[in-house]
BALOBA-1460 file (C-alpha; in Angstrom, 3 decimals):
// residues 371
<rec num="1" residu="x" x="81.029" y="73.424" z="106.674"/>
<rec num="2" residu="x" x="82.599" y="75.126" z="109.682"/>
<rec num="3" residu="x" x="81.887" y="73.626" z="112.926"/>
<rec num="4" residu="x" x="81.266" y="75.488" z="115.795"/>
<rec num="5" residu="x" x="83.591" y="76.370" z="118.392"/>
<rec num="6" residu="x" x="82.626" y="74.647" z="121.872"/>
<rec num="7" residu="x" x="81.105" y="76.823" z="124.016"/>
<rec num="8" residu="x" x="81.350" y="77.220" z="128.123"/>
<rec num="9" residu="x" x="77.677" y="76.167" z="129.627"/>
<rec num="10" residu="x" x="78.212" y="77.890" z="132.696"/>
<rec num="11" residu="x" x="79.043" y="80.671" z="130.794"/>
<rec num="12" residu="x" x="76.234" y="80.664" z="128.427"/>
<rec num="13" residu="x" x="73.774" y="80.830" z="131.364"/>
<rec num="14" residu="x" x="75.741" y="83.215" z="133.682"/>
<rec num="15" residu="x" x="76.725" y="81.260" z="136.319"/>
<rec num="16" residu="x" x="79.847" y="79.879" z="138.834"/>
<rec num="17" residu="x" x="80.894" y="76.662" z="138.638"/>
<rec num="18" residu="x" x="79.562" y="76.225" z="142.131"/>
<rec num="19" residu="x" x="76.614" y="76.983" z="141.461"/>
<rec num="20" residu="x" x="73.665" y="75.194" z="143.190"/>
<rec num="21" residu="x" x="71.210" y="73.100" z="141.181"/>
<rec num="22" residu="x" x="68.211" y="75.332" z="141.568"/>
<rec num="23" residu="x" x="70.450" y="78.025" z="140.485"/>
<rec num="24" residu="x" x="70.979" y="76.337" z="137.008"/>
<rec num="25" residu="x" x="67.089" y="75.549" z="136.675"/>
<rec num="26" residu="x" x="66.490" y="79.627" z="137.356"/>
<rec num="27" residu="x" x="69.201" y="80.699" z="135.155"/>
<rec num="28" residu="x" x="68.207" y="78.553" z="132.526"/>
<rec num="29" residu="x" x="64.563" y="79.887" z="132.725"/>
<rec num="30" residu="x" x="65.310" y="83.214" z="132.771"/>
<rec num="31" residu="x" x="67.163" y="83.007" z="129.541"/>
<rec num="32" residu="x" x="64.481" y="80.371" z="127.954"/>
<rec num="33" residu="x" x="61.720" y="83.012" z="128.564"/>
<rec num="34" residu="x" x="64.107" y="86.053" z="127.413"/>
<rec num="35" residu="x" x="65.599" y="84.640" z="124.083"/>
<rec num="36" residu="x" x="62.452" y="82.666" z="123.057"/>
<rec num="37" residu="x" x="61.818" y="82.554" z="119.309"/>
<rec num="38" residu="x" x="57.953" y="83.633" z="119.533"/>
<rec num="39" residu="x" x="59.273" y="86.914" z="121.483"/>
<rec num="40" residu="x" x="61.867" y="87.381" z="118.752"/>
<rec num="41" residu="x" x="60.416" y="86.310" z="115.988"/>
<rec num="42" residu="x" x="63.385" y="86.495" z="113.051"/>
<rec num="43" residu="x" x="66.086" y="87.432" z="115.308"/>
<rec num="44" residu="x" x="68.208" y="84.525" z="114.581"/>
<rec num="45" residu="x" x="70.928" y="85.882" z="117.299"/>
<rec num="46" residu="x" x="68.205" y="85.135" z="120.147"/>
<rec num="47" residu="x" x="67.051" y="81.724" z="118.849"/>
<rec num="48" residu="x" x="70.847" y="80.737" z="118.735"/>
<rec num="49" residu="x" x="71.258" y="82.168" z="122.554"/>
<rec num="50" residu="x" x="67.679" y="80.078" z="122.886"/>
<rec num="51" residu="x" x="69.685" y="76.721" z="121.767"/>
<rec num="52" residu="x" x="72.297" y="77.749" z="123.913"/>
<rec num="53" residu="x" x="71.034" y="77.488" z="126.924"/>
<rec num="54" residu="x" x="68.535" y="74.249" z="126.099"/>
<rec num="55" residu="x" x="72.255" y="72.929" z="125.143"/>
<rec num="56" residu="x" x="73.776" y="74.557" z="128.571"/>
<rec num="57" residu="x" x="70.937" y="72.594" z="130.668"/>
<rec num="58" residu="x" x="70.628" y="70.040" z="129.135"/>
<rec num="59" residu="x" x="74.145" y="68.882" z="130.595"/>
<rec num="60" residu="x" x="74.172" y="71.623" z="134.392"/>
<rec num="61" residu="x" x="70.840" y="69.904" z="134.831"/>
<rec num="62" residu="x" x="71.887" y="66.182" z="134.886"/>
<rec num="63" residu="x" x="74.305" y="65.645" z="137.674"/>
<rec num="64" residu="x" x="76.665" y="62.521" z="136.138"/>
<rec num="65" residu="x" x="76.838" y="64.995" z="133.037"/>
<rec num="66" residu="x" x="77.662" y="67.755" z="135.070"/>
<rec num="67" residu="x" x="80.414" y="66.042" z="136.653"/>
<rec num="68" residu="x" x="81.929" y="64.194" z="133.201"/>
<rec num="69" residu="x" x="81.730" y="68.013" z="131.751"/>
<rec num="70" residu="x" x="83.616" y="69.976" z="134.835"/>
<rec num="71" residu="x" x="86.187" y="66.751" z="135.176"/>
<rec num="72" residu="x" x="87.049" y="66.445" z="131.308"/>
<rec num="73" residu="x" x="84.943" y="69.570" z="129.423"/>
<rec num="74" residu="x" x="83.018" y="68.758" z="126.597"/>
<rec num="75" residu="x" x="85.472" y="65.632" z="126.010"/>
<rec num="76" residu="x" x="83.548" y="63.873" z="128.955"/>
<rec num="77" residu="x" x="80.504" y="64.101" z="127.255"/>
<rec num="78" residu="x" x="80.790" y="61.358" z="124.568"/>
<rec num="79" residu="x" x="78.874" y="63.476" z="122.169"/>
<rec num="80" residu="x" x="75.875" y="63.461" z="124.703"/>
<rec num="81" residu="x" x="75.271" y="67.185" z="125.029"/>
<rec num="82" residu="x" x="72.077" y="68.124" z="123.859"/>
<rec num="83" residu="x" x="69.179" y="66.467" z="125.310"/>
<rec num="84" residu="x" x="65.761" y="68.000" z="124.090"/>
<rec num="85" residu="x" x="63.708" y="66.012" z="126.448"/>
<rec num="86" residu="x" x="65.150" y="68.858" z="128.813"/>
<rec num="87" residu="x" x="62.415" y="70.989" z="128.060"/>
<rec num="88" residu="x" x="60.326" y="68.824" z="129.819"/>
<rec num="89" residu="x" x="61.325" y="70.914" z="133.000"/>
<rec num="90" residu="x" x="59.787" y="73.909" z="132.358"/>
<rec num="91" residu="x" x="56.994" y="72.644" z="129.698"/>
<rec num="92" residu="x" x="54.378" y="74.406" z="131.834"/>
<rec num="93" residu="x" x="55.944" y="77.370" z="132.802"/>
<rec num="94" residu="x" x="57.076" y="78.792" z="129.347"/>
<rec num="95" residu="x" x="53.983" y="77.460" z="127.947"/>
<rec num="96" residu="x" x="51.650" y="79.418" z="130.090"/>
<rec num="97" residu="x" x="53.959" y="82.532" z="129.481"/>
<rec num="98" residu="x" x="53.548" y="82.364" z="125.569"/>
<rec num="99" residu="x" x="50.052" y="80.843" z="124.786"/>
<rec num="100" residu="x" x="50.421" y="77.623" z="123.825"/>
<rec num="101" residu="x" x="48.794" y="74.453" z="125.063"/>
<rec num="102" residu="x" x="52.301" y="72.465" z="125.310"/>
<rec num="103" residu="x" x="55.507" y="73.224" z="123.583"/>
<rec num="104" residu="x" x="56.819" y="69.951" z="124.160"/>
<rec num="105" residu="x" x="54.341" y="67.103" z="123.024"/>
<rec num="106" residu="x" x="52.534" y="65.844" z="126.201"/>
<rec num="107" residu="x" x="48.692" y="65.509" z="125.309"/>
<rec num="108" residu="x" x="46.686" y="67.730" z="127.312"/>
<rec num="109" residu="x" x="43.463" y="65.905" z="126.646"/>
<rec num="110" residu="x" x="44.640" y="62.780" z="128.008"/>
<rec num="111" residu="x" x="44.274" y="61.630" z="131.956"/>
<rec num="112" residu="x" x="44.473" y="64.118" z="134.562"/>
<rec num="113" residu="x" x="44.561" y="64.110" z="138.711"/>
<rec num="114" residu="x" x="41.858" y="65.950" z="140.153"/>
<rec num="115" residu="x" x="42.240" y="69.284" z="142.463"/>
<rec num="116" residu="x" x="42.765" y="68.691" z="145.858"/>
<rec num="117" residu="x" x="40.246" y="70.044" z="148.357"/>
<rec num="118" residu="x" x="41.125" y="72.215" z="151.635"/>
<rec num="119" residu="x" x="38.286" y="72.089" z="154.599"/>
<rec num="120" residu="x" x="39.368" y="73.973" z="157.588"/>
<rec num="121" residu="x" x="37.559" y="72.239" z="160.742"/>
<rec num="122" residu="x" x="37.580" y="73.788" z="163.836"/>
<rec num="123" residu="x" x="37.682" y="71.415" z="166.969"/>
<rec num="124" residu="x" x="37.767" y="72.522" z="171.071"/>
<rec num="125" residu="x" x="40.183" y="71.858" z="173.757"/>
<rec num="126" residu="x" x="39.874" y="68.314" z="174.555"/>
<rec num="127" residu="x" x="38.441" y="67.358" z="170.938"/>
<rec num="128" residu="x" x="42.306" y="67.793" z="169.293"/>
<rec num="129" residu="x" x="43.571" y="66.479" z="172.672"/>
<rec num="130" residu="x" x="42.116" y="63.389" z="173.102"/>
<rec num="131" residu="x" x="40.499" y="62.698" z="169.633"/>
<rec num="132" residu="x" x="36.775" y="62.681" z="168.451"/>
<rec num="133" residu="x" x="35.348" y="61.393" z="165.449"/>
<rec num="134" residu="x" x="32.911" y="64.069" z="163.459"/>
<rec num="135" residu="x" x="31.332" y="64.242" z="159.905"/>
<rec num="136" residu="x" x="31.967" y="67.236" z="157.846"/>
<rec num="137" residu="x" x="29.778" y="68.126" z="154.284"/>
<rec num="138" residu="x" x="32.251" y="68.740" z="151.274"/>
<rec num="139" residu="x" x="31.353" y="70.957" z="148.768"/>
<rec num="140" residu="x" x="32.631" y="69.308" z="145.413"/>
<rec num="141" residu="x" x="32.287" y="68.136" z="141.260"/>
<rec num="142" residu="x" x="31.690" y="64.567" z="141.146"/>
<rec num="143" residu="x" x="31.113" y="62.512" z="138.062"/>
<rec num="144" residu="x" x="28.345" y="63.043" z="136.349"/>
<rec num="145" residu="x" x="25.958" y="59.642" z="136.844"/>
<rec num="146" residu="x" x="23.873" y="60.391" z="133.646"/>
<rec num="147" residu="x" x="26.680" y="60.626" z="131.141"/>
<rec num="148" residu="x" x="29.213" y="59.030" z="133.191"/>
<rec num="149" residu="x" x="31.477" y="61.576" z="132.892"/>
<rec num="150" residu="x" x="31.377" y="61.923" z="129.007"/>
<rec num="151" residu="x" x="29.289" y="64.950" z="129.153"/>
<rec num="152" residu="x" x="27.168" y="63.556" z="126.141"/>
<rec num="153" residu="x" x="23.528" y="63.005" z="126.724"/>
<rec num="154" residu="x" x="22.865" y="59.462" z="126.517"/>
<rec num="155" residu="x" x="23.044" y="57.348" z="123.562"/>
<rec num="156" residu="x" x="25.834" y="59.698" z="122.125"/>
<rec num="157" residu="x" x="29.371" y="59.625" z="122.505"/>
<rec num="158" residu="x" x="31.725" y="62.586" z="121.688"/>
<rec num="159" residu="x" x="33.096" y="62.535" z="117.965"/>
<rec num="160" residu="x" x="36.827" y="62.415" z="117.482"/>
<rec num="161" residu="x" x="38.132" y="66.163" z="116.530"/>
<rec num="162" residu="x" x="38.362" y="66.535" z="112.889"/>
<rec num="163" residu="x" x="41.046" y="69.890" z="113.628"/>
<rec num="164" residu="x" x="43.936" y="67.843" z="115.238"/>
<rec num="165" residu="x" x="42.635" y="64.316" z="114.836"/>
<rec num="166" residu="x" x="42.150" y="63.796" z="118.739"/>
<rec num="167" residu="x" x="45.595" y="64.238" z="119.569"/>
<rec num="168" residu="x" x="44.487" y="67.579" z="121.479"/>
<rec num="169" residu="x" x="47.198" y="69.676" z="119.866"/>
<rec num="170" residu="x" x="48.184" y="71.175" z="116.501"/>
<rec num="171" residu="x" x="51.873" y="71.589" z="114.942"/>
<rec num="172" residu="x" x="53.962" y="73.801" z="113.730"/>
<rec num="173" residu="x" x="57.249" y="75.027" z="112.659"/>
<rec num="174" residu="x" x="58.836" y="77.916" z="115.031"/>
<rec num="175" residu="x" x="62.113" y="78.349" z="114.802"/>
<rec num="176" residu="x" x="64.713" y="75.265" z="114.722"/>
<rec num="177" residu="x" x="62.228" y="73.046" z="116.303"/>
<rec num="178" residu="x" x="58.506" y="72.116" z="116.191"/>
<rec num="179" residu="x" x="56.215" y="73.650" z="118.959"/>
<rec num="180" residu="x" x="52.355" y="71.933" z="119.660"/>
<rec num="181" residu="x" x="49.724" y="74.613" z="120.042"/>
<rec num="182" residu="x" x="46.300" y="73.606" z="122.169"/>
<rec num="183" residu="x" x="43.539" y="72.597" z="119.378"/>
<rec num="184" residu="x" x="41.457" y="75.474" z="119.199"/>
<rec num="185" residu="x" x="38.416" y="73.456" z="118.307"/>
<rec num="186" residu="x" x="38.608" y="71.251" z="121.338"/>
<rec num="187" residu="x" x="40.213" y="72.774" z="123.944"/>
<rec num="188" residu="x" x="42.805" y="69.994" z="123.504"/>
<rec num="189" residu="x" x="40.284" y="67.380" z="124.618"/>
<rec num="190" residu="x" x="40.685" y="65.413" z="121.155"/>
<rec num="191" residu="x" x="36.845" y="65.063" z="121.127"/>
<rec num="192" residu="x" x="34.076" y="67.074" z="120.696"/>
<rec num="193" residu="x" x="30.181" y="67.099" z="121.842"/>
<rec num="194" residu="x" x="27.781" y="66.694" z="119.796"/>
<rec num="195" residu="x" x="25.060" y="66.222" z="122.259"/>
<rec num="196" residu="x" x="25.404" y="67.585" z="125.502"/>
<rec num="197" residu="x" x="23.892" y="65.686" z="128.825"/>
<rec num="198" residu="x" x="21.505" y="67.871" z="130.138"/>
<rec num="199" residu="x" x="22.578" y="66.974" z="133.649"/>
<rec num="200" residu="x" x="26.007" y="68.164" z="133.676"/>
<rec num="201" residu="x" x="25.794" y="70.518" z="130.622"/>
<rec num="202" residu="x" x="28.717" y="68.883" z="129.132"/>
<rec num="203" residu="x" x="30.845" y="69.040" z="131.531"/>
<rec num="204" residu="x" x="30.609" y="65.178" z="132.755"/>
<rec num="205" residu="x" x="31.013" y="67.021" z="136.425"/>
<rec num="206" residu="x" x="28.171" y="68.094" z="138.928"/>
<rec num="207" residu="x" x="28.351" y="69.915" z="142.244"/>
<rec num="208" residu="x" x="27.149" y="67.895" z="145.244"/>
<rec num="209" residu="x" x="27.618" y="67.756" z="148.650"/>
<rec num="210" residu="x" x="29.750" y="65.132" z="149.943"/>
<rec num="211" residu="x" x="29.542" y="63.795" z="154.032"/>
<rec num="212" residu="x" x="32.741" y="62.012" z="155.115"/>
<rec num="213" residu="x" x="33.042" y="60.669" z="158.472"/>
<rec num="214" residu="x" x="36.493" y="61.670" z="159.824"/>
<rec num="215" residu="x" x="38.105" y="60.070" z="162.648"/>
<rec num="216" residu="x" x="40.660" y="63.158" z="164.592"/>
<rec num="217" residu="x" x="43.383" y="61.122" z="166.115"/>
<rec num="218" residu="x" x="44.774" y="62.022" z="169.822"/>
<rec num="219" residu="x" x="47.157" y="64.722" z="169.957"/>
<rec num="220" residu="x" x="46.787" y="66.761" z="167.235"/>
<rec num="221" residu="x" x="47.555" y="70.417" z="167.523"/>
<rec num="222" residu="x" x="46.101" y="73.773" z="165.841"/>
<rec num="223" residu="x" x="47.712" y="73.879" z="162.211"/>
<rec num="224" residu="x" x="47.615" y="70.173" z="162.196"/>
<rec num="225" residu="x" x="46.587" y="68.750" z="158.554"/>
<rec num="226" residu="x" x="45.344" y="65.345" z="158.047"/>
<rec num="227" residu="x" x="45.001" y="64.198" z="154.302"/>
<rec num="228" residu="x" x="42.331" y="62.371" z="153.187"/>
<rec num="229" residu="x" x="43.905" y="60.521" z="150.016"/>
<rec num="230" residu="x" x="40.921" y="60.080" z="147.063"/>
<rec num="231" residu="x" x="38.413" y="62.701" z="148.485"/>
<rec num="232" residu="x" x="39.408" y="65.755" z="146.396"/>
<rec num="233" residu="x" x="37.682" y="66.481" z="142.962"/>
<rec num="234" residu="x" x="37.719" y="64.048" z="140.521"/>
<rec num="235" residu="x" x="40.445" y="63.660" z="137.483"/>
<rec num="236" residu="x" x="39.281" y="64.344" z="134.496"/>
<rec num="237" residu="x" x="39.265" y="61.959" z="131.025"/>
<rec num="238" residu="x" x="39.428" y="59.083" z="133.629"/>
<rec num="239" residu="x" x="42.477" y="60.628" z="135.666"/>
<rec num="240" residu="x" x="42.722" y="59.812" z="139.669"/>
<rec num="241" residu="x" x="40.934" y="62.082" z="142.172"/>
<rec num="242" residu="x" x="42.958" y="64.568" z="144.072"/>
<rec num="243" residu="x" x="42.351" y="64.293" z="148.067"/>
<rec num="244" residu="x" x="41.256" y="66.209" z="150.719"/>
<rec num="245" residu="x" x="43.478" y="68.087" z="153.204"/>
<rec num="246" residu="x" x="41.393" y="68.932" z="156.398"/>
<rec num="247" residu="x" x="43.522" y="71.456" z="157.934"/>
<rec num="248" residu="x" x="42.429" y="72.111" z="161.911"/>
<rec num="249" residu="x" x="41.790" y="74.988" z="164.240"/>
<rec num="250" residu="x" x="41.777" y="74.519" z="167.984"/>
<rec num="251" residu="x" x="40.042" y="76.372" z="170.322"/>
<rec num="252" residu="x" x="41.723" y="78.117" z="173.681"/>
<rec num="253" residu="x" x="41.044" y="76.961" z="177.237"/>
<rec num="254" residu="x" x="39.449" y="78.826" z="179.805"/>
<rec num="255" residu="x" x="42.021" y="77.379" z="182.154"/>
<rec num="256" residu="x" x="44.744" y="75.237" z="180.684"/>
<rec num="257" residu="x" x="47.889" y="76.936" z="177.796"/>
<rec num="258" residu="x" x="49.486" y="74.321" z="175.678"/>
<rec num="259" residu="x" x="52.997" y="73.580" z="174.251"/>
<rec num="260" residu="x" x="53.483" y="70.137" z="172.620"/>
<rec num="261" residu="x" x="52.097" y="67.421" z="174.461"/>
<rec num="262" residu="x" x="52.451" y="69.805" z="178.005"/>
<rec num="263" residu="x" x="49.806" y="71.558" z="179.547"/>
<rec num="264" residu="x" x="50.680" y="75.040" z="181.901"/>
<rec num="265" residu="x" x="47.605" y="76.757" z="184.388"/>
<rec num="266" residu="x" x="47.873" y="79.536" z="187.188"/>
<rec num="267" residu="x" x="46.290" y="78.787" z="190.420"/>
<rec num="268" residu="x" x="46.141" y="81.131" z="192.914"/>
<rec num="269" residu="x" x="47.250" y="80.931" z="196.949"/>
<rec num="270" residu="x" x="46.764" y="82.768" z="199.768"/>
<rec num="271" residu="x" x="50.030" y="84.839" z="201.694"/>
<rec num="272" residu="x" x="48.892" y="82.146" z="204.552"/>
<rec num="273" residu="x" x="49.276" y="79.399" z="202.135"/>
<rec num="274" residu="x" x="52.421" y="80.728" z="200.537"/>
<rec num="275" residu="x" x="53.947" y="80.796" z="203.811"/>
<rec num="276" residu="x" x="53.290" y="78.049" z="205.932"/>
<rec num="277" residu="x" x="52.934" y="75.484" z="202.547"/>
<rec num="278" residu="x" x="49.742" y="73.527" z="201.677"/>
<rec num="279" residu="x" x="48.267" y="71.357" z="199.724"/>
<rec num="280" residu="x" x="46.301" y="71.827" z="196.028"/>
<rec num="281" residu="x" x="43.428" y="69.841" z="194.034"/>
<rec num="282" residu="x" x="44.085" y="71.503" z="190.735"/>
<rec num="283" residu="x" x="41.909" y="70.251" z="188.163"/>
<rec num="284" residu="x" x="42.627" y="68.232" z="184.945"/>
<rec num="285" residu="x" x="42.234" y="68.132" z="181.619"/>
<rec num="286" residu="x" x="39.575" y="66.002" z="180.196"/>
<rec num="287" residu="x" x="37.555" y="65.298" z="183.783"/>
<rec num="288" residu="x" x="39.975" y="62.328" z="185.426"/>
<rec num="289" residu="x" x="39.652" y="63.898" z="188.566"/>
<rec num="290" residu="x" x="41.823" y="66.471" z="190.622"/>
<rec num="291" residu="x" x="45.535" y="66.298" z="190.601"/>
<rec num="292" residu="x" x="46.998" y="67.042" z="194.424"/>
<rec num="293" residu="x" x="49.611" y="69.223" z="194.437"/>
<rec num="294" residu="x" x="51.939" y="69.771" z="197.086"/>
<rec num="295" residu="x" x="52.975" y="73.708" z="197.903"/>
<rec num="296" residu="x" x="56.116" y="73.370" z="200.590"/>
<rec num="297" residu="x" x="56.106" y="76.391" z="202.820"/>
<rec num="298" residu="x" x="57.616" y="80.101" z="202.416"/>
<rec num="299" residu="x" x="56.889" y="78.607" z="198.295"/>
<rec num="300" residu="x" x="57.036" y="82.320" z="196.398"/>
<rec num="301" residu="x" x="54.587" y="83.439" z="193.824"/>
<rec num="302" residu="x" x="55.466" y="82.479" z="190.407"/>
<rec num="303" residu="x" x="57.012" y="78.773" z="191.575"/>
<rec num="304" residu="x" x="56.007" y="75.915" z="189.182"/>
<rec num="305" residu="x" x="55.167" y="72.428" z="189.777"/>
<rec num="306" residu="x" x="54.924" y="69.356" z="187.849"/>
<rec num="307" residu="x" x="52.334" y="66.499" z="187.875"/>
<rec num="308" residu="x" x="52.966" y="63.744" z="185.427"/>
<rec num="309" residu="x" x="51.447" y="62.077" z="183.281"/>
<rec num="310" residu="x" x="48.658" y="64.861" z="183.053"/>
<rec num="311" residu="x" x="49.182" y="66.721" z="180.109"/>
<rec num="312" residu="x" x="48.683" y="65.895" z="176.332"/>
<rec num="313" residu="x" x="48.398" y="62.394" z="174.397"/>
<rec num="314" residu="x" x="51.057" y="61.741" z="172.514"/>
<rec num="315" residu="x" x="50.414" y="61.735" z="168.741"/>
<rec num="316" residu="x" x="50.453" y="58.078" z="167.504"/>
<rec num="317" residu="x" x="52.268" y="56.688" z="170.183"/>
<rec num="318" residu="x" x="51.371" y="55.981" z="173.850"/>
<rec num="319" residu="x" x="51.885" y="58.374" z="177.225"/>
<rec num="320" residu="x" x="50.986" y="61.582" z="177.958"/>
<rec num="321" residu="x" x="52.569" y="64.680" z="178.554"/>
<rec num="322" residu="x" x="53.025" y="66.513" z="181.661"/>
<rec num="323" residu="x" x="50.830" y="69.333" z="183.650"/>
<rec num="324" residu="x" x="52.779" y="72.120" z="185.251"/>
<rec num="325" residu="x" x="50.845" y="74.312" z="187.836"/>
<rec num="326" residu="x" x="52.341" y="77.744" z="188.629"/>
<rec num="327" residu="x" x="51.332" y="79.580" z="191.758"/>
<rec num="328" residu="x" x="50.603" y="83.227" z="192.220"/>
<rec num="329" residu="x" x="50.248" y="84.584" z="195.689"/>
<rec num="330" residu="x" x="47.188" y="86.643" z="195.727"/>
<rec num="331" residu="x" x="47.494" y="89.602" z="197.689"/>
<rec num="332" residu="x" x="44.254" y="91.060" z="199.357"/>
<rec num="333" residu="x" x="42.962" y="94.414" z="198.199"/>
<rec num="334" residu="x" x="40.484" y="94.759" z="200.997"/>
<rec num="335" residu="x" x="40.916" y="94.228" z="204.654"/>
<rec num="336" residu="x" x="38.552" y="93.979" z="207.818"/>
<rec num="337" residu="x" x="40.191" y="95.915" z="210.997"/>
<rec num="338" residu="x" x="40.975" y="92.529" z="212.607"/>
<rec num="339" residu="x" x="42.701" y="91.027" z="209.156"/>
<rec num="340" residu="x" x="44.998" y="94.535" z="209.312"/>
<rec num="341" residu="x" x="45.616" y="94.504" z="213.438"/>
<rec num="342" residu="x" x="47.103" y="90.731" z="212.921"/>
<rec num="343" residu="x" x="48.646" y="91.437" z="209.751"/>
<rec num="344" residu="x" x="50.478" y="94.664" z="211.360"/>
<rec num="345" residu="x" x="51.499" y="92.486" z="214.536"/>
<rec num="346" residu="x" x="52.929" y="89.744" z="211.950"/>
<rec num="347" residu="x" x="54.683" y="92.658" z="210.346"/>
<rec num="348" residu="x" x="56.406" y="93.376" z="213.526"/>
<rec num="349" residu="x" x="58.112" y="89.808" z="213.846"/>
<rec num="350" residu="x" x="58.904" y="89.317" z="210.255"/>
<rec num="351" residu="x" x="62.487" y="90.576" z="208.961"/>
<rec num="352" residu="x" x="62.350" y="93.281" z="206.508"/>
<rec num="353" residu="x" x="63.754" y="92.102" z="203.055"/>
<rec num="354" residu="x" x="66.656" y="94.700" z="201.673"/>
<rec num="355" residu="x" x="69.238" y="94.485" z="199.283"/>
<rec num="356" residu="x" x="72.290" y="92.893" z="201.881"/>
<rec num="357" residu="x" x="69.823" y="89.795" z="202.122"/>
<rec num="358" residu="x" x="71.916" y="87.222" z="200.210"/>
<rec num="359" residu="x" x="69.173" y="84.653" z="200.882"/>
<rec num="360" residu="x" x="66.997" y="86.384" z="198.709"/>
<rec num="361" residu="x" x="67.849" y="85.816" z="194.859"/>
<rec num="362" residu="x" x="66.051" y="88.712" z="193.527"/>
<rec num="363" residu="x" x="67.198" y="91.579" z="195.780"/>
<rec num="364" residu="x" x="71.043" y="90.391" z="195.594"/>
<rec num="365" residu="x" x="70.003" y="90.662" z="191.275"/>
<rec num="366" residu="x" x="68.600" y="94.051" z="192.281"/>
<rec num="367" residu="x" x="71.726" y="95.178" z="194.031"/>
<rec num="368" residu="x" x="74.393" y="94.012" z="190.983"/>
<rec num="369" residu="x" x="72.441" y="95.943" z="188.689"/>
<rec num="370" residu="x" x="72.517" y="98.994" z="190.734"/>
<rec num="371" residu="x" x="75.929" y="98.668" z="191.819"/>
């Protein structure tokens, strides 16, 4: 019998020879879901392209036999080409595209993990910022207590499936190899209900209403997650329960902005206090008291200052962040006769600012732009 010539794997599935390794997983899919016997059923040209590629990955998708094949060819390989555990990589994927419970042996009615749960969990200012501890109900199945999570009333147990003989999965011939098909009788469970429990209906699951106490750590900002391993649904034919991701919202501050662990508020001065300097009690976060800030004279509106050590925790470590007031000279819309007279006579003594005053930063900015 004629052997066949060897064939180029990274020409079988389209690809450079630099390609990247996810690049060789979506080739290979693409052709595995193109060439597939059960969407070409008797076209022996696309179950040979099929092998192909499972042949093609089987090597591009291990990285020592990629290198032995693109140092020495198919020479490098020892005769280890073919691997059809390979199909163990996309088992799910081309099984949910054609139908069948599992093309590649696993048991679906053996252990599974449980869903994981998602509770969003809004919290204010100072709650993410310094920490709280709160409860929060969760909505979830939990195992049944009546059947224990057989799902048969009590005193029964399910009966082993007669259709596939509790292995969850029938067999049959497609193509060159042998593809498992869900049990149609038991939904791939390998058992079957004779009884159901009348608490659960058979599904060995009921909905209750779960309270956890949660403990919110300092520091934690809005988008913050904290997983709760265990707390999720629970696994099915005695598989472990998923968890619980509480993903957090924060509130905004009437007064204070936050970046990171720093803290940023606007308090506004007088043109008196601007000038001749003074001092602030600008509040903090979290009621420690008033931070004093100092405001040196002719200070101009929009100049920042930093107190530290007043801004946010640190998550899981120790210190704080910073605070960093900004100051914005208030100008007065309304006037009394005497605030304008003394205002006008100030005017007279003052220098007018203009564009040749190199002391000022923003008029000599003013005059480059203009030219």
């Amino acid at each position: 019998m004629p052997t066949r010539a060897p064939i180029d794997y990274y020409e079988v599935l389209g690809l450079s020879r630099s390609a990247s390794e996810q690049e060789v997983k979506s080739a290979y899919r693409k052709m595995a879901l193109k060439h597939h016997p059960d969407r070409n059923p008797g076209n022996k040209e696309a179950e040979e392209r099929f092998k192909e590629a499972a042949e093609a990955y089987s090597v591009l998708g291990d990285p020592e036999k990629r290198r032995r094949y693109d140092a020495y060819g198919h020479a490098g390989l020892g005769g280890a080409g073919f691997d059809p555990t390979i199909f163990a990589d996309f088992g799910d994927i081309l099984g949910d595209f054609f139908g069948f419970g599992d093309l590649f042996g696993r048991r679906r009615g053996g252990p599974r993990r449980g869903s994981d749960l998602r509770y969003n969990l809004e919290l204010s200012f100072e709650e993410a910022a310094f920490g709280t501890e709160t409860h929060i109900q969760i909505p979830r199945a939990e195992t049944c207590s009546t059947c224990q999570g057989t799902g048969s009333a009590p005193g029964t147990s399910p009966v082993t499936c007669q259709a596939c003989g509790g292995a969850g999965q029938v067999t049959f011939q497609q193509g060159f190899f042998s593809v498992a098909r869900t049990c149609g009788r038991c939904g791939g469970a390998g058992r079957i209900i004779t009884s159901q429990c009348k608490d659960c209906r058979g599904q060995g699951q009921i909905a209750v209403e779960r309270k956890l106490q949660i403990k919110i750590p300092p520091g934690v900002d809005g988008g913050s997650q904290l997983r709760i391993a265990g707390e999720g649904e629970p696994g099915a034919s005695g598989g472990p329960p998923g968890d619980l991701y509480v993903v957090l919202r924060v509130q905004e501050h009437p007064f204070f902005r936050r970046e990171g662990t720093s803290l940023f508020c606007d308090v506004p001065i007088s043109l008196t206090q601007a000038a001749l300097g003074t001092t602030l009690e600008v509040p903090t976060l979290g009621g420690g008291g008033a931070a004093k800030v100092t405001v040196p004279e002719g200070s101009q509106s929009g100049a920042t200052f930093r107190v530290r050590g007043q801004g946010v925790p640190h998550l899981g470590s120790r210190g704080r962040g910073d605070l960093h007031v900004t100051v914005r000279v208030a100008v007065p819309t309304k006037l009394s006769a005497e605030q304008r007279r003394l205002l006008e006579q100030l005017a007279k003594t003052l220098p007018t600012p203009s564009l040749d005053d190199k002391d000022r930063s923003f008029f000599g900015k003013v005059k480059d732009i203009l030219g």
